[in-house]
C-alpha positions as CSV (number, residue, x, y, z in Angstrom):
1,X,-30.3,8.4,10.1
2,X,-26.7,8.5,9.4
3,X,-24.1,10.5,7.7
4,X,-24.0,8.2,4.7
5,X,-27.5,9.1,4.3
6,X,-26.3,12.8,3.4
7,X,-24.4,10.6,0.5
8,X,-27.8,10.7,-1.2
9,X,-28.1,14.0,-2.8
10,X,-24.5,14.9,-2.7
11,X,-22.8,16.2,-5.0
12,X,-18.8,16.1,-5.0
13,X,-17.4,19.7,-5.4
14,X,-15.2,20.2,-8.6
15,X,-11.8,20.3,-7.1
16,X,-12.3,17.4,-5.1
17,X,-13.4,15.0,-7.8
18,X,-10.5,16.3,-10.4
19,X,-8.3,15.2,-7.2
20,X,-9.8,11.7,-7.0
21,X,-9.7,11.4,-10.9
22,X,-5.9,12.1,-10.8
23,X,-5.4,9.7,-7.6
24,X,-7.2,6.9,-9.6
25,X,-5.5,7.2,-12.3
26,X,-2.1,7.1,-10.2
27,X,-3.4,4.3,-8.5
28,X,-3.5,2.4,-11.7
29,X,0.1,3.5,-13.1
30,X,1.5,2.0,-9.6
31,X,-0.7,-1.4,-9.9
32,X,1.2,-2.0,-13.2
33,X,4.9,-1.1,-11.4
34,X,4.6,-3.2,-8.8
35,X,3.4,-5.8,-11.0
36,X,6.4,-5.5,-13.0
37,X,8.9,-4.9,-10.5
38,X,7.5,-7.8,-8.3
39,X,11.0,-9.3,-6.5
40,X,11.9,-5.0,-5.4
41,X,8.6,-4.4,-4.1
42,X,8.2,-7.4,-2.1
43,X,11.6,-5.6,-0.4
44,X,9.9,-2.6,0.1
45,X,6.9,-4.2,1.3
46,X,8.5,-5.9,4.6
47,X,10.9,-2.9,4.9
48,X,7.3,-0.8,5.8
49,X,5.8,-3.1,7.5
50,X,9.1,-2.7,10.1
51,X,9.2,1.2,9.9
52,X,5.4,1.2,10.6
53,X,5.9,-1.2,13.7
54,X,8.9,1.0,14.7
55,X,6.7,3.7,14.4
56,X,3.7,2.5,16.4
57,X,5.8,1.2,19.2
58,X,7.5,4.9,19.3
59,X,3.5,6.9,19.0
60,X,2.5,3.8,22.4
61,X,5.6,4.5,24.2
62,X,6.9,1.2,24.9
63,X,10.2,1.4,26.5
64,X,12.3,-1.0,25.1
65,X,16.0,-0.2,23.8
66,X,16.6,0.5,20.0
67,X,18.4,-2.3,19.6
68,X,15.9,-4.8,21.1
69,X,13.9,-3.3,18.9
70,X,15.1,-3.7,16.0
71,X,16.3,-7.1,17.0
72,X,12.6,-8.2,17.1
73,X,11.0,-6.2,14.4
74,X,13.8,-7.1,11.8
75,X,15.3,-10.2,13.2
76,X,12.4,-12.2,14.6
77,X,13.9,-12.7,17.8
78,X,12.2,-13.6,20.8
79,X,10.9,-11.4,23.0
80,X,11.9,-11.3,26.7
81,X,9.3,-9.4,28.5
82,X,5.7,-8.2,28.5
83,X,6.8,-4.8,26.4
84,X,8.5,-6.8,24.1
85,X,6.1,-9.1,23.3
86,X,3.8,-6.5,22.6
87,X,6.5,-4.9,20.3
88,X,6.6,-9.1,18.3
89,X,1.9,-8.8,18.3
90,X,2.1,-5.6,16.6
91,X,4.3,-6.5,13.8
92,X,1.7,-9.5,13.8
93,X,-1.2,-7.2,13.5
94,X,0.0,-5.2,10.9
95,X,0.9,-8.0,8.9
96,X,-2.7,-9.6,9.3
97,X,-4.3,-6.1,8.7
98,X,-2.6,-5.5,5.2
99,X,-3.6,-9.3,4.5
100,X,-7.0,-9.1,5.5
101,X,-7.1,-5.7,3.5
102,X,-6.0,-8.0,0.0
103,X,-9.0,-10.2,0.6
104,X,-12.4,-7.3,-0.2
105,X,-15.0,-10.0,0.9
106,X,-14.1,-9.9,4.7
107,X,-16.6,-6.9,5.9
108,X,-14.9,-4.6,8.9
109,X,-16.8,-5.3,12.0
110,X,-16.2,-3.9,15.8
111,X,-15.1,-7.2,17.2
112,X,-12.2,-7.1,14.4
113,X,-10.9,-4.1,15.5
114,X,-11.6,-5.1,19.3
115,X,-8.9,-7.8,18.5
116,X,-6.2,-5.8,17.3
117,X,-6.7,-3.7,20.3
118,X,-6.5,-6.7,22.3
119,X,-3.9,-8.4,20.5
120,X,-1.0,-5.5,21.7
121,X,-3.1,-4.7,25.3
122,X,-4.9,-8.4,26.3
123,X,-8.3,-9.2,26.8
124,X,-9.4,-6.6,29.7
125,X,-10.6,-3.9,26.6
126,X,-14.3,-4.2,26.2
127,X,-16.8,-2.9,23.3
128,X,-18.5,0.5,24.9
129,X,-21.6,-0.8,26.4
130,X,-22.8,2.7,27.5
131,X,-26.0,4.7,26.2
132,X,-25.5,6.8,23.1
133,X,-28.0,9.7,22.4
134,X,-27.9,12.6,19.7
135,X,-30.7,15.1,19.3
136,X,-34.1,14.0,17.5
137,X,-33.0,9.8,17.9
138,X,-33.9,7.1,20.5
139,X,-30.9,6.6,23.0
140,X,-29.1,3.3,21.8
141,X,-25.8,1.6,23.2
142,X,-23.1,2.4,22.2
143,X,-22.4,-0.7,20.6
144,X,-25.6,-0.4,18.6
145,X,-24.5,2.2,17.0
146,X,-21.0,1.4,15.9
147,X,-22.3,-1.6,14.9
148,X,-24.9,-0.1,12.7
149,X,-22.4,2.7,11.2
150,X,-20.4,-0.8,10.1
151,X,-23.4,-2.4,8.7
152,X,-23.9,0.7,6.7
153,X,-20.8,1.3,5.4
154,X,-20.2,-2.0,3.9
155,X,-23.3,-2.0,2.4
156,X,-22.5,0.9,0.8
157,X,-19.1,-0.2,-0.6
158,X,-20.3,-3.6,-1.6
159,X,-23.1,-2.0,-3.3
160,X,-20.8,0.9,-4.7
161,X,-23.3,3.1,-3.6
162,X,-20.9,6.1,-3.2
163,X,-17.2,7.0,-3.3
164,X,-15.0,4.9,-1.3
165,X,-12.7,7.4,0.5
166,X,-15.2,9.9,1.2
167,X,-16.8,7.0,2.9
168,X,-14.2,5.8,4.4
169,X,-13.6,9.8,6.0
170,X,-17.1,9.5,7.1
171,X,-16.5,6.3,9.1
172,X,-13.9,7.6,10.9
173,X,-15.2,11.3,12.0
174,X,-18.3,9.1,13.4
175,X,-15.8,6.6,15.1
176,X,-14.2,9.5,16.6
177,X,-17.3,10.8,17.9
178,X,-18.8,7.5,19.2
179,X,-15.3,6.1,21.0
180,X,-16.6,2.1,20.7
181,X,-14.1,1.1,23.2
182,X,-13.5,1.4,26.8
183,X,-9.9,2.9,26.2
184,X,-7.6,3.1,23.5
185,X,-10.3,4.5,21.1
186,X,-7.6,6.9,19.6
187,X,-5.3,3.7,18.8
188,X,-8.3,2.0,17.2
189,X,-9.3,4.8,15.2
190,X,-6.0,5.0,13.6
191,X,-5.5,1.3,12.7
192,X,-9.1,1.6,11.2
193,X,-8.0,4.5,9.2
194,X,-5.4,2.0,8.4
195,X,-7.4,-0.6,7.1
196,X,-10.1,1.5,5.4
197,X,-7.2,3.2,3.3
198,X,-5.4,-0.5,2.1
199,X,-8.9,-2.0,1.9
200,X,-9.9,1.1,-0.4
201,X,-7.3,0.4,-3.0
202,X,-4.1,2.7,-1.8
203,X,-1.6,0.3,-2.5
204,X,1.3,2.8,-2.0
205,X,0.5,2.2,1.8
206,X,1.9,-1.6,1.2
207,X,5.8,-0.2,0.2
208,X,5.9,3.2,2.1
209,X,5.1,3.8,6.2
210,X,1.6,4.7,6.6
211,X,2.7,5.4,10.4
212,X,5.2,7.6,9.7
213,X,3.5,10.3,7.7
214,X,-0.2,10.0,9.4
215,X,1.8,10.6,12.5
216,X,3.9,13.6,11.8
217,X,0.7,15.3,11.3
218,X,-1.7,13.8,13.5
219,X,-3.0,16.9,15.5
220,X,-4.0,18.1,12.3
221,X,-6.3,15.3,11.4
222,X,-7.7,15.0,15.1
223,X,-8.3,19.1,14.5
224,X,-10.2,18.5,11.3
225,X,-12.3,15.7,12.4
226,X,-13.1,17.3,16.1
227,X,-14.0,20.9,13.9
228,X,-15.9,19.2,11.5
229,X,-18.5,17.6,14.5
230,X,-19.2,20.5,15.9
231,X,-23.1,19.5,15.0
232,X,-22.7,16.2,15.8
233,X,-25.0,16.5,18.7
234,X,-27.5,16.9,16.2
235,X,-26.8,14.4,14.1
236,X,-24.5,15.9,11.3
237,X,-21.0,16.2,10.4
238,X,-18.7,18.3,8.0
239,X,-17.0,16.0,6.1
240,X,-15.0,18.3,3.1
241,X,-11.7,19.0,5.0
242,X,-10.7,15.7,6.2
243,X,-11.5,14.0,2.8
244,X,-9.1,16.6,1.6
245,X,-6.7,15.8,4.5
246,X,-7.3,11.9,3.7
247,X,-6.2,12.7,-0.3
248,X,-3.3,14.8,0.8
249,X,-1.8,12.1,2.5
250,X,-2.4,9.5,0.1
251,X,-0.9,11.4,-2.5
252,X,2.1,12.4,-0.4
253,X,2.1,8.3,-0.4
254,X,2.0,7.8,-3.9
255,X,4.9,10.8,-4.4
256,X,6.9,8.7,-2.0
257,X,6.0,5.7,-3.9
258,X,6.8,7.5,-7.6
259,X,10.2,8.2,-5.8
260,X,11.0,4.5,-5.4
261,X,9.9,3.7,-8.5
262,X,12.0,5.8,-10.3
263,X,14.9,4.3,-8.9
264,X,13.9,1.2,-9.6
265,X,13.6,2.1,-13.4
266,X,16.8,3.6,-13.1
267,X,18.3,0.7,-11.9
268,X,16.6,-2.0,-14.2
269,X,17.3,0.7,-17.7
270,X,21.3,0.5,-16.4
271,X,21.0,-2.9,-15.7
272,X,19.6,-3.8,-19.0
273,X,22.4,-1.7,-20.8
274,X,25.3,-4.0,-19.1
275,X,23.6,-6.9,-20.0
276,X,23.2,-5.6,-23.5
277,X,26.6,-4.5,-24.1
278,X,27.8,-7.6,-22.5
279,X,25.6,-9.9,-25.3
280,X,26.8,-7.9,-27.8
281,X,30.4,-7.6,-27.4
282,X,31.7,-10.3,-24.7
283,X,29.7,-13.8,-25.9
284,X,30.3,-15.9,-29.2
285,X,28.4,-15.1,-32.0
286,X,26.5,-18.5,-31.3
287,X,26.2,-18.6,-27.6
288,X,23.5,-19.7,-25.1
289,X,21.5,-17.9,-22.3
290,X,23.9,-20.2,-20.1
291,X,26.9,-17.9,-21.7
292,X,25.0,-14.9,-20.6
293,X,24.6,-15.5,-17.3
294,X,28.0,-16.6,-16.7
295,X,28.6,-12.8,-17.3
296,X,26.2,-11.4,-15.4
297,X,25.8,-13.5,-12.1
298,X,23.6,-11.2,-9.8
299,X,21.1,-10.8,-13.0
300,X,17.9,-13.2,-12.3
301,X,17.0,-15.3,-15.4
302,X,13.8,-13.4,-16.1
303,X,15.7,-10.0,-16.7
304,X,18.4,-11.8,-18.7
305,X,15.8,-13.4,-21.1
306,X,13.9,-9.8,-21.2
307,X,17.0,-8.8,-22.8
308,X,17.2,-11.4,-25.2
309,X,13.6,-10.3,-26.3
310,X,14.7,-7.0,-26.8
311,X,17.5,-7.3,-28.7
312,X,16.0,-10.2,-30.9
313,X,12.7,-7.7,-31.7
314,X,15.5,-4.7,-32.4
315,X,16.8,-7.5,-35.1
316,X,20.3,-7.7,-33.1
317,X,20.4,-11.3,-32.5
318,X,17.9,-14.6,-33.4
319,X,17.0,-17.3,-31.7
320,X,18.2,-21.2,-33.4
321,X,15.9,-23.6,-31.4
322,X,13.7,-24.0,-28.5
323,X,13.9,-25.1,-24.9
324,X,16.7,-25.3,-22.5
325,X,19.0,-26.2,-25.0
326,X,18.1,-23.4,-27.1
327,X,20.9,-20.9,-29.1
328,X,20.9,-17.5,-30.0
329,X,22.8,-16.2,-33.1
330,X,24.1,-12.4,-33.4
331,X,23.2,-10.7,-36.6
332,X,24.7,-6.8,-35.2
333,X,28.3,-5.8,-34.6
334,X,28.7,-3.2,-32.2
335,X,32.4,-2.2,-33.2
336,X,31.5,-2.0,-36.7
337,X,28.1,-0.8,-36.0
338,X,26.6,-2.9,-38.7
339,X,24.3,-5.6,-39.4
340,X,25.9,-8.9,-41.7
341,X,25.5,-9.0,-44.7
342,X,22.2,-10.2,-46.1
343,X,20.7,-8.7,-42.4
344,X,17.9,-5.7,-42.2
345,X,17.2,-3.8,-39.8
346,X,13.1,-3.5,-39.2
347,X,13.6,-0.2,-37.9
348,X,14.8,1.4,-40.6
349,X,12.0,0.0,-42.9
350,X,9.0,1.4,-43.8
């Protein structure tokens, strides 16, 4: 028996479901941002994926200078020694662990994480071949058992037999508990946590450091898990407090994320303006998306014709033709503030 077994007759407490109702439904309000706001967030995506390397290479100690640091995080230059190079594999690794995140059907498994280890620290880290024993079960290896608790877990998640996240908790407290490896086990814990998070849905970890904020309060979620295994010995573990530690620092995320997105909006809403005004009061009446952007040259051709939309549904301009050689005719003067003559304007109808 395992602690996803417990799952069974479980019943999530009121305050933590109302918190995983909200989180959902924030989950689903950034989805649609990021869709929108593709070109930004691909910026903000590789800007984490360097603070989170940054902040790994700070958390392992690696002594390498700032700035050949940043040289090979940001610039992709090559690396000139052993410290370095391990500095280029974990940029690597975190790239390939948000990517394997994307694709759900890859299952997580012990040599997978046995790689990452080995990809910043070579091939002398080895799977935990001692005996593992808790009260009222067989000994088994360690091994065994890790490889079990997988099994389990992503037969649970593929058979959405029970809340992902609380899951996820689970996994790690018994990963914690186990220690798989022969060293590093803290290190692998961590990127698991990682990966269970991304693969879980928590998007906002793809445009804000994960790193960063699980490390500024680490002792606290090491506290929580080692408090809450204080039975483990006989085979149970006291989950509640680190799912509530795992939501707080999603939502801290997704606050982060909501920050970022605001400016963004900000941004685009001022942008649009300028290219508004600019339609309206500095092209022909007749005049071209050509004329437009001859106006506005840092404006991408998708936002321009956005605009165009805009304006043509608020009854300010119409479109004479189709295609690349298409015309747009304005029915609204700003100075006047009035339509031509002959023109209505929808919103004012009933």
């Amino acid at each position: 028996m395992n602690n996803f077994d417990y799952l069974k007759n479980y019943q999530i407490p009121g305050d933590l479901l109302l918190e995983l109702l909200s989180l959902y439904k924030t989950i689903g309000k950034s989805e649609i941002y990021s869709s929108i706001y593709k070109e930004d967030y691909l910026v903000n995506y590789n800007n984490s994926i360097e603070e989170d390397t940054f902040e790994l290479v700070k958390y392992l100690g690696l002594k390498v200078s700032f700035e050949r640091q940043r040289l090979i995080i940001t610039k992709d230059f090559t690396p000139k020694n052993k410290e370095e190079q391990m500095i280029a594999s974990i940029k690597r690794m975190l790239i390939s662990i948000r990517s394997n995140a994307l694709e759900f059907k890859y299952p997580i498994n012990s040599v997978d994480i046995l790689d990452l280890l080995k990809r910043i620290y070579g091939p002398s880290i080895k799977i935990n071949s001692n005996e593992f024993s808790i009260q009222g079960a067989k000994n088994k290896s360690v091994r065994y058992k890790f490889n079990t608790i997988l099994d389990d877990y992503d037969a649970a998640i593929d058979q959405k037999l029970y809340e992902p996240l609380i899951l996820s908790s689970i996994l790690i407290m018994e990963m914690y508990n186990i220690k798989p490896y022969s060293e590093y086990n803290e290190l692998a814990l961590i990127l698991t946590y990682y990966y269970l998070l991304l693969k879980c849905g928590i998007i906002s970890f793809n445009y804000v450091s994960f790193f960063k904020m699980f490390f500024e309060n680490k002792e606290e979620a090491i506290d929580l898990i080692r408090k809450g295994s204080i039975n483990y010995d006989q085979g149970t573990i006291f989950f509640y407090e680190f799912v509530k530690y795992t939501l707080k620092l999603i939502n801290k995320s997704f606050d982060e994320l909501n920050e970022i997105e605001k400016k963004k909006i900000s941004k685009t809403a001022h942008k649009s303006d300028v290219i508004e005004d600019s339609i309206l009061k500095n092209v022909p009446d007749l005049f071209s998306k050509e004329d437009v952007a001859r106006l506005n040259p840092s404006v991408s051709p998708s936002t321009i014709m956005r605009v165009l939309k805009k304006l043509h549904e608020k009854n300010y301009i119409i479109p004479l033709g189709t295609g690349r050689s298409a015309k747009w005719k304005k029915l609204y003067d700003p100075n006047k503030k009035e339509y031509i003559v002959g023109v209505q304007n929808d919103e004012n109808t009933d």
